[in-house]
C-alpha positions as CSV (number, residue, x, y, z in Angstrom):
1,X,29.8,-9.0,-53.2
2,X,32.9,-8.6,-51.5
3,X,32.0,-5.2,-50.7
4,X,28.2,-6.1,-49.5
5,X,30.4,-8.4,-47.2
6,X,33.0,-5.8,-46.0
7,X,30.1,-3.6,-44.8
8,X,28.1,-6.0,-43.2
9,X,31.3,-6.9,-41.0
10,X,31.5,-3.0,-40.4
11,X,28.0,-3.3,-38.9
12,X,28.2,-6.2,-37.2
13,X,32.1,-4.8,-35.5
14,X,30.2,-1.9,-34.5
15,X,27.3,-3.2,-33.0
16,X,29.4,-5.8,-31.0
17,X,31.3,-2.7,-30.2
18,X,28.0,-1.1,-28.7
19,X,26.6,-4.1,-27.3
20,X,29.9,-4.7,-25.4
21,X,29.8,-1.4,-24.2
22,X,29.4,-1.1,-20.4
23,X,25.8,-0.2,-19.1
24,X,25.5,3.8,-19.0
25,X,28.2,4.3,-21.4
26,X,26.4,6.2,-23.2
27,X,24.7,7.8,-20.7
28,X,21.9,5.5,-20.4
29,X,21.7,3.6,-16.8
30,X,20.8,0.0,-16.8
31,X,17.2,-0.7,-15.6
32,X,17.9,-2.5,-12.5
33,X,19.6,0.7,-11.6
34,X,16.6,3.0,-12.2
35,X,15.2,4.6,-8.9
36,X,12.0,3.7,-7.8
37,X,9.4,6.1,-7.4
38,X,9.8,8.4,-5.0
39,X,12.6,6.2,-2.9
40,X,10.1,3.3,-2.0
41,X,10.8,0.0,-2.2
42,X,7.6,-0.9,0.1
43,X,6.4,-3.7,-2.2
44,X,2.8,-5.3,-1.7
45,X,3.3,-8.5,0.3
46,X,1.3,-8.9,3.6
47,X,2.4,-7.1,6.9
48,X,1.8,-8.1,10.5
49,X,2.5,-7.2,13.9
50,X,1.9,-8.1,17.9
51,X,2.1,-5.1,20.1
52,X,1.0,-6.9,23.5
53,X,-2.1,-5.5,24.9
54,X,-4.7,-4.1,22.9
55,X,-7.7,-0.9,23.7
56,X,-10.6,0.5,21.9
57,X,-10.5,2.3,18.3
58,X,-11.1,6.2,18.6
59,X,-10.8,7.6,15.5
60,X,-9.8,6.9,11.5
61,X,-8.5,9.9,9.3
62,X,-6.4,10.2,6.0
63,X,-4.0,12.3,4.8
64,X,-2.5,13.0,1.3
65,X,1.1,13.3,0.5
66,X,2.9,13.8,-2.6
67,X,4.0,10.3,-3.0
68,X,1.3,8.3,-1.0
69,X,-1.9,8.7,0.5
70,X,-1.9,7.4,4.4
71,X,-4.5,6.1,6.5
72,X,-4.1,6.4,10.6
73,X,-5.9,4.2,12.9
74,X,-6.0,5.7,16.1
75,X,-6.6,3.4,19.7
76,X,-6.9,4.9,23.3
77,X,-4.0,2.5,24.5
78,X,-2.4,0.0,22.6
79,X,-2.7,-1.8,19.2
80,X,-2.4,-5.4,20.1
81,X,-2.0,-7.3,16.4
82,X,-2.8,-6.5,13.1
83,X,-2.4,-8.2,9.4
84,X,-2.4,-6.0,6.2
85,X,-2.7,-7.7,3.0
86,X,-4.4,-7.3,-0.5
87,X,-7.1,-9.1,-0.7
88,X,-10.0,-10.4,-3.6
89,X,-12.4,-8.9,-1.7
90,X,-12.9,-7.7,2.0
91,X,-15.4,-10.2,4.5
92,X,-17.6,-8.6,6.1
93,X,-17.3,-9.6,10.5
94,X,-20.7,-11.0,11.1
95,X,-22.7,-11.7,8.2
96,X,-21.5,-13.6,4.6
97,X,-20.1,-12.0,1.5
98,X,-17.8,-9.1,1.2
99,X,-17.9,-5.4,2.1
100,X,-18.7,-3.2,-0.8
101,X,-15.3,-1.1,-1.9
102,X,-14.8,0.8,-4.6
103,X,-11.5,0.9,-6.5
104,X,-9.4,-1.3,-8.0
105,X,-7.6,-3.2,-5.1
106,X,-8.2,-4.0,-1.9
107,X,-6.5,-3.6,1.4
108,X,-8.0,-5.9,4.3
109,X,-6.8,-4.3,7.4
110,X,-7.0,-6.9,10.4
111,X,-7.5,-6.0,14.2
112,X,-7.5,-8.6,17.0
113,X,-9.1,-7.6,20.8
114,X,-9.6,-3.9,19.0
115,X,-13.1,-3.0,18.7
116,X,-14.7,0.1,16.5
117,X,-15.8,2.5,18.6
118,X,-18.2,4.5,16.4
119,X,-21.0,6.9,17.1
120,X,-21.0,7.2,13.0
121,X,-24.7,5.7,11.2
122,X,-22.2,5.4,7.8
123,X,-19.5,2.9,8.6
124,X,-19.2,2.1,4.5
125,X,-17.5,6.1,3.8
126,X,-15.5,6.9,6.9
127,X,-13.2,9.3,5.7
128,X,-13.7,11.3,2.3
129,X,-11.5,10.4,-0.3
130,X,-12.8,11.5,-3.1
131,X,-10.8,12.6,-5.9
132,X,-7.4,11.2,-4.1
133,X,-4.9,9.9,-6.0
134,X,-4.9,6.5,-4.8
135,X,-7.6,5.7,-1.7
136,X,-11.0,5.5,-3.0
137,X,-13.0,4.3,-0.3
138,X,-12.6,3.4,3.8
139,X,-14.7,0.8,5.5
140,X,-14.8,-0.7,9.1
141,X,-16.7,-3.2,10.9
142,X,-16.0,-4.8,14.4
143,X,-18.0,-8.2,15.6
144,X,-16.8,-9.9,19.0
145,X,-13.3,-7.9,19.5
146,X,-12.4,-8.0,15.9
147,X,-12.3,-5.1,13.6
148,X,-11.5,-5.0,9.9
149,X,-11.0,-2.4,7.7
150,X,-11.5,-2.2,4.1
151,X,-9.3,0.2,2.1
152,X,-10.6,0.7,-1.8
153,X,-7.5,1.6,-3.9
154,X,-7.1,2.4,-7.5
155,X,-4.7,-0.2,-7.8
156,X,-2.1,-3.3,-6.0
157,X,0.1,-0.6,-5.1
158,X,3.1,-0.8,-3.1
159,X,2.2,-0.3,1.1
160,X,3.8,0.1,4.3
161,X,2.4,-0.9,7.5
162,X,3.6,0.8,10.9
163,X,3.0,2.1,14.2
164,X,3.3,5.0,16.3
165,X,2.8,5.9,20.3
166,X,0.9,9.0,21.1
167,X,-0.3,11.0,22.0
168,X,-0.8,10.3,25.4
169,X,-1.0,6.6,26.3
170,X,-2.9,5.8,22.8
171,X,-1.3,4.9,19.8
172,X,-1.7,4.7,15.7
173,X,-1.4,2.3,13.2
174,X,-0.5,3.9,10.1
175,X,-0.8,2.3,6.6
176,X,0.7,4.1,3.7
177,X,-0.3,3.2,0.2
178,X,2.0,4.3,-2.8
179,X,0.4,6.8,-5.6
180,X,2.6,4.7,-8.3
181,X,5.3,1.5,-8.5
């Protein structure tokens, strides 16, 4: 007995021992330490901005990068405001119900005094993202100086919302949707 006793000590020394050990002793770093994928720390709470004056939108493209696919909204002058958020689903401007995305997340991208200026018959498929790591589908719709446009995403990811000037006197909004947390 006594010797069932004297090793059960011996265990419970040594894991005190090990418990009391600082983090990374051992070459393991604590978790709250652990770097985020790829350096982001964008998190997935709603973004907005006012940027005065607002114009007409020209053009939307996508690009992939190896830690985030982006989205650019291009205007012929300036952006006015905007509010990104995840939404349950995105409205559609003038009628009831919700635009059809696919994915499984959605990004509701918000335009005031900004109006789609598109020759395209297609507005549900704007740019092709198929097979992307993240977007799965881009939508847009404008009623009465409002736009809004839908981003499908495989998932709430982490986003970043922000804006650039140029080329000439237009400017971009850019929303960038992480490929992981």
């Amino acid at each position: 007995m006594k010797r069932a006793l004297a090793w059960m000590a011996a265990i419970v020394t040594a894991m005190g021992v090990v418990l009391a050990a600082p983090a990374g002793a051992q070459g393991i770093a604590p978790a709250s330490s652990a770097a985020p994928y790829c350096g982001i720390y964008w998190g997935s709470l709603p973004k907005t901005g006012a940027f005065g004056d607002s114009s007409g939108i020209v053009n939307i493209r996508a690009g992939q990068h190896d830690c985030y696919d982006r989205l650019v909204i291009d205007f012929d002058g300036g952006i006015g405001s905007y509010n990104v958020e995840y939404v349950p689903g995105v409205p559609h401007q003038a009628k009831e119900g919700d635009i059809p995305l696919r994915g499984g997340a959605f990004l509701q991208v918000d335009l005031r005094n900004s109006n789609w200026m598109s020759g395209a018959a297609n507005n549900a498929d704007l740019v092709n993202v198929n097979g992307w790591q993240t977007l799965r589908q881009v939508a847009a719709e404008s009623f009465e100086g409002y736009t809004t446009v839908g981003i499908g995403v495989r998932a709430q990811l982490p986003f970043r919302v922000f804006t650039l000037n140029g080329p000439g006197a237009g400017s971009r909004l850019v929303v960038d949707v992480a490929n992981y947390w």
